[in-house]
C-alpha positions as CSV (number, residue, x, y, z in Angstrom):
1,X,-12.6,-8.6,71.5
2,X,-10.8,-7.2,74.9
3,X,-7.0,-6.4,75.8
4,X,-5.5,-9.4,77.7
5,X,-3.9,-6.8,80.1
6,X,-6.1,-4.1,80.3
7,X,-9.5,-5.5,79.5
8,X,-10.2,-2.4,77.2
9,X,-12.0,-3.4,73.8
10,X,-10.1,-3.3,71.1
11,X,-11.0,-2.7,67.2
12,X,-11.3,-6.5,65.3
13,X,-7.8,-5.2,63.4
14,X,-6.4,-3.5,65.7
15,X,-2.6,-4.6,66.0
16,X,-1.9,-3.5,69.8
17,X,-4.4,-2.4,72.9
18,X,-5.0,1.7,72.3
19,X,-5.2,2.1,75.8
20,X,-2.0,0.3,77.2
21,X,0.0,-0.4,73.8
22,X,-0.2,-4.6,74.5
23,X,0.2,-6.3,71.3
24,X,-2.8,-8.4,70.1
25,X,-2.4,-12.1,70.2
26,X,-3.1,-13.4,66.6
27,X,-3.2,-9.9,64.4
28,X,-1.6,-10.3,61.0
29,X,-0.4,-7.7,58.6
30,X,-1.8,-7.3,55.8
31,X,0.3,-8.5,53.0
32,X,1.4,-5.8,50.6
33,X,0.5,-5.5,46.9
34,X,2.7,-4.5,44.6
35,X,1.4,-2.0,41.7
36,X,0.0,-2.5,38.4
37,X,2.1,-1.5,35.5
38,X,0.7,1.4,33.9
39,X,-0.3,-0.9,30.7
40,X,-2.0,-3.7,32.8
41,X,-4.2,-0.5,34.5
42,X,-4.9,1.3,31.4
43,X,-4.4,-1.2,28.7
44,X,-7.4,0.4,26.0
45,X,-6.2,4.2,26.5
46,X,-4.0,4.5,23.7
47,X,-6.5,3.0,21.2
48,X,-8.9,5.2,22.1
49,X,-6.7,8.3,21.7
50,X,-6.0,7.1,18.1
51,X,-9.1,7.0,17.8
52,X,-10.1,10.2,18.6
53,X,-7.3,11.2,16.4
54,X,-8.5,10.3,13.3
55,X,-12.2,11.5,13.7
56,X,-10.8,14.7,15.0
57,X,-8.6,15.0,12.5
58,X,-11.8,13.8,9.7
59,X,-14.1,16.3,11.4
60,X,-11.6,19.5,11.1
61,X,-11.2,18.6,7.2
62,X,-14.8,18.5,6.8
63,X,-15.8,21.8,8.3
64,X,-12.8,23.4,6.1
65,X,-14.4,22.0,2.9
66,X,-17.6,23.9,3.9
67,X,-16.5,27.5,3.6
68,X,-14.6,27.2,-0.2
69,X,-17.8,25.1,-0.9
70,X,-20.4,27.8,-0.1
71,X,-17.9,30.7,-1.1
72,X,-17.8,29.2,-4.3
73,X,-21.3,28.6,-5.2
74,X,-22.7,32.0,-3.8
75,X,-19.5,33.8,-6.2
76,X,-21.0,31.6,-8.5
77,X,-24.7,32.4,-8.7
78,X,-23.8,36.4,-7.7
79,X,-21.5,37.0,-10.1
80,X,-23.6,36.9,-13.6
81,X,-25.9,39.1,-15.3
82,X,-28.4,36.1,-15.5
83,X,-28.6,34.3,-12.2
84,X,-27.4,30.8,-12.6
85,X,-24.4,28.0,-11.8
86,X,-21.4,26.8,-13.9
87,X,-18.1,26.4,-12.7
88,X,-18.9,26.2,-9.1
89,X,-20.6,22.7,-9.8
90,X,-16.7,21.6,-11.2
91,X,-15.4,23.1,-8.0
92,X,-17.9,21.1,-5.6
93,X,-17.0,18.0,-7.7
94,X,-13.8,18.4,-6.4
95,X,-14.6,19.1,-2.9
96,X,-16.4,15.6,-2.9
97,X,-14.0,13.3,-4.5
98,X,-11.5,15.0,-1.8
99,X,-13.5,14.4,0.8
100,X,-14.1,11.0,-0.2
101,X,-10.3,10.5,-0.5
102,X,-8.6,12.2,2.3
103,X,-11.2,12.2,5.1
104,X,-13.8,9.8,4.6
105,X,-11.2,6.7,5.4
106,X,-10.2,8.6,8.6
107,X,-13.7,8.3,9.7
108,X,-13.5,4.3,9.8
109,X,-16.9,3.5,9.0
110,X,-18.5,0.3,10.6
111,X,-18.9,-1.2,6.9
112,X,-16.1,0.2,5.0
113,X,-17.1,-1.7,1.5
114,X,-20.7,-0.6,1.6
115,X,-19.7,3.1,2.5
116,X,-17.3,2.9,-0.1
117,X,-19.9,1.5,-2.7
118,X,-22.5,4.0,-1.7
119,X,-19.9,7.0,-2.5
120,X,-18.7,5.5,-5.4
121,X,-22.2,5.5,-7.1
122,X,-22.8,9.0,-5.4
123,X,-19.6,10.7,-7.2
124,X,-20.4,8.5,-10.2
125,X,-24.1,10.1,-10.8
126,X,-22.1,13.6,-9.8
127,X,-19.7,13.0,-13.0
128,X,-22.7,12.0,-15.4
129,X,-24.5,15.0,-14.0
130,X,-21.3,17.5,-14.9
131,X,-21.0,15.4,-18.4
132,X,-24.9,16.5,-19.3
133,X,-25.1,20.2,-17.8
134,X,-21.5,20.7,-20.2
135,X,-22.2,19.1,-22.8
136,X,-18.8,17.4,-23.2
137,X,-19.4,14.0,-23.1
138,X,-15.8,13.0,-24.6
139,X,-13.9,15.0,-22.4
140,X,-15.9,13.0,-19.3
141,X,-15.0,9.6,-20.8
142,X,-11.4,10.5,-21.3
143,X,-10.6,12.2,-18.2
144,X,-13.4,13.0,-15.5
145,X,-14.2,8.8,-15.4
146,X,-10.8,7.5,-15.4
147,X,-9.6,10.0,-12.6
148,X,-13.6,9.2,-10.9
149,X,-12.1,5.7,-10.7
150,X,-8.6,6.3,-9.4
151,X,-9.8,8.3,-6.1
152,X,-12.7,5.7,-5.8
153,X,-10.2,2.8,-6.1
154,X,-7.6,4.3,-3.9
155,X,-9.9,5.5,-1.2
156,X,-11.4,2.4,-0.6
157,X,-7.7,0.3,-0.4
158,X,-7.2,3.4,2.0
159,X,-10.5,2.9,4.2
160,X,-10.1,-0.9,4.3
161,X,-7.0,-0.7,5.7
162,X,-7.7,1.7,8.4
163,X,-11.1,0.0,9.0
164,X,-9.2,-3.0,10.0
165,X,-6.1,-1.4,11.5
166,X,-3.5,-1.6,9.4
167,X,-3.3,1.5,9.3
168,X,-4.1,3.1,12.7
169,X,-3.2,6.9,15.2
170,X,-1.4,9.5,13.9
171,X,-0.1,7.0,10.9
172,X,-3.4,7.5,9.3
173,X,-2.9,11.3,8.4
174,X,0.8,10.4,6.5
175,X,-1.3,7.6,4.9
176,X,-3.6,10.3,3.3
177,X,-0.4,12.2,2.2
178,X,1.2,9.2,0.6
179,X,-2.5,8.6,-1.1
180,X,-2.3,12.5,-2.5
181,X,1.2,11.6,-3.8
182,X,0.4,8.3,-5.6
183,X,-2.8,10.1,-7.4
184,X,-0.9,12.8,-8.8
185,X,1.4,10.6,-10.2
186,X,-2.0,8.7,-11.5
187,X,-3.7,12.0,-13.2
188,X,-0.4,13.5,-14.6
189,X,0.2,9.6,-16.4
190,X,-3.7,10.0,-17.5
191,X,-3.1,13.5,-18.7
192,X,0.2,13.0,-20.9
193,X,-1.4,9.8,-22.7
194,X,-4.2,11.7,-24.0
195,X,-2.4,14.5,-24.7
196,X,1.0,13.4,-25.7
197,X,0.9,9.7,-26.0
198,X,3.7,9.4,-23.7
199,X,4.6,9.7,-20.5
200,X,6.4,12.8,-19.2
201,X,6.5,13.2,-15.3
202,X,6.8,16.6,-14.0
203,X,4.8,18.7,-11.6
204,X,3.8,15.0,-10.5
205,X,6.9,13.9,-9.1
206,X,7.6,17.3,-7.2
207,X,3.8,16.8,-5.5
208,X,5.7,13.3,-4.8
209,X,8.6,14.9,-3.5
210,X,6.7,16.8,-1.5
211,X,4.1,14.1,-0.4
212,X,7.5,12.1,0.7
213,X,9.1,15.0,2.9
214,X,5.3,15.6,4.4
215,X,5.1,12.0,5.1
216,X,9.0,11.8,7.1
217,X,8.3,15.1,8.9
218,X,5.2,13.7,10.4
219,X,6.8,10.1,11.3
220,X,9.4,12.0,12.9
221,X,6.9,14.0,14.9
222,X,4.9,10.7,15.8
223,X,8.3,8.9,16.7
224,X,9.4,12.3,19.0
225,X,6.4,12.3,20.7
226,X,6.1,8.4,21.6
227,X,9.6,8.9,23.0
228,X,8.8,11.8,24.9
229,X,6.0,9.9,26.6
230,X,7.8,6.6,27.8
């Protein structure tokens, strides 16, 4: 391709001769693009980073259980003229059905009812284990399987509905709060049947309270910082 004046060659889109400035017959901007919104370029980044909430969120609770665990059961073994385990076994118990509870559901498992199924028989075996090493197998029945069955129940309800994101992001940590709440409530009812034969809410309903206040403090937080990013 050559200049029409000139006769110098000229670059295939070039929109005027380099060497005497004639415009080139034919040449034809290109048109011009508007942008992409910032959702149509990036439309699977805030998923992820909900994502990566809750597992970060599931694997900082899980390395915290670690250290009471092993303090306990070390203290445990250490501290007795004849080496052995007792209480620390009640302690680990409780570490589990936590776990199971407040972090498991964060983790959202590929098959949540299996997962759930195969912890439930886990911390099920784990109370008839405590019920034969202690000797107490009324005190099991009444209280230790009944509250067994509450944190199972509840922490499934809790992983199903994260699993299929219902619950999803920083939601899912006021979820577990709300679930602390409700099985307080749960073991202090348990608690004042057997004992009483009524019910008489107390230190329940300020963990409640204080489940409630936890829960609004970190919807506000989640709310500021959605605003903060538009």
């Amino acid at each position: 391709m050559f200049c029409q004046n000139c006769g110098a060659a000229l670059d295939p889109n070039a929109a005027a001769c380099p060497n005497c400035g004639t415009p080139v017959n034919g040449y034809t901007a290109p048109a011009a693009t508007e942008p992409e919104p910032a959702s149509a370029q990036q439309p699977f980044l805030l998923p992820k980073k909900f994502d990566k909430f809750g597992r970060s969120y599931a694997a900082i609770a899980s390395a915290l259980m670690v250290f009471p665990t092993l303090i306990c059961l070390v203290f445990d073994y250490i501290g007795k003229v004849k080496p052995g385990m007792d209480w620390s076994f009640y302690v680990l118990g409780l570490i589990m059905f936590t776990w199971m509870a407040c972090v498991l559901p964060a983790l959202r498992p590929k098959r949540p009812a299996l997962t759930a199924c195969i912890c439930a028989g886990i911390l099920m075996l784990y109370l008839i284990f405590l019920s034969y090493i202690s000797g107490k197998n009324e005190i099991f029945m009444q209280y230790f399987l009944p509250i067994g069955i509450m944190i199972i129940v509840s922490s499934v309800i809790l992983m199903l509905l994260i699993s299929y994101k219902v619950i999803k992001g920083e939601h899912i940590l006021s979820a577990v709060v709300g679930e602390v709440g409700l099985l307080s409530i749960g073991f202090e009812i348990l608690f004042d049947v057997r004992k009483h034969g009524a019910v008489e809410l107390r230190w329940s309903l300020v963990m409640a309270v204080l489940a409630i206040s936890g829960i609004a403090i970190l919807e506000a937080l989640s709310y500021i910082r959605r605003i903060n990013q538009k």
